[in-house]
C-alpha positions in Angstrom: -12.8 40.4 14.4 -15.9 39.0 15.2 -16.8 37.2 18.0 -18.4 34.1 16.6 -17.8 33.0 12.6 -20.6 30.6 11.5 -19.0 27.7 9.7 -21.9 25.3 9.3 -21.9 25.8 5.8 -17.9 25.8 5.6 -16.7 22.8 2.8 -14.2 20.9 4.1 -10.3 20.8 1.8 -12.6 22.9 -1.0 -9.4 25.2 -1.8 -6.8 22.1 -1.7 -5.1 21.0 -4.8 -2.7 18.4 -4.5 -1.3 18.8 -7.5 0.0 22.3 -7.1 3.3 22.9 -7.4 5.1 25.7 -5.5 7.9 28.0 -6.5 9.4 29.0 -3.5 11.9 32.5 -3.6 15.4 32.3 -3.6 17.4 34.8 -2.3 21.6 34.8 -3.6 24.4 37.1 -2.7 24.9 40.2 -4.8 28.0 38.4 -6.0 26.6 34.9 -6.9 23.6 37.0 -8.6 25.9 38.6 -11.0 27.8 36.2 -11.8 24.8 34.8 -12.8 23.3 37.4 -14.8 26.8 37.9 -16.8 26.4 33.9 -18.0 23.0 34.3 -18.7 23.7 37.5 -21.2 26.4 35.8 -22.6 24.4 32.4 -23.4 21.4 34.7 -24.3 19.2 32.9 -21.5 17.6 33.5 -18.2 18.6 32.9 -14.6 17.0 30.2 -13.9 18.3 28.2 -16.3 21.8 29.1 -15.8 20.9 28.2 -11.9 19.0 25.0 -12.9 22.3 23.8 -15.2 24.9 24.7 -12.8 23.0 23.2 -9.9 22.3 19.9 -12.3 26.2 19.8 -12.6 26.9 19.7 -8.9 24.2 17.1 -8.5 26.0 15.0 -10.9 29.6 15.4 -9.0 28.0 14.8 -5.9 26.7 11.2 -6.9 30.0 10.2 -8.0 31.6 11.4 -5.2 29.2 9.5 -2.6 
């Protein structure tokens, strides 16, 4: 490392995008994971979507029940 970094040339926010949208991991039991994966093959979709509907659902039974 050095001992002195020269920034007076440095643009300030020049790699910030606002508009970018992260996709953070997510990390599920073995068991959740293939439970998963077995209604996925059997709809003949991915994952995510299987995650994204199921999660949907609860979302739905959670505003009725508030």
């Amino acid at each position: 490392m050095k001992q002195e970094y020269d920034f007076s040339k440095a643009e300030r926010g020049r790699f910030y995008h606002p508009e970018t949208k992260l996709n953070l991991p997510v990390y599920l039991d073995e068991e959740v994971l293939a439970f998963l994966q077995d209604i996925a093959e059997k709809n003949n979709t991915d994952i995510s979507t299987v995650a994204n509907q199921l999660i949907r659902t609860d979302m739905q039974i959670a505003k009725v029940t508030k």
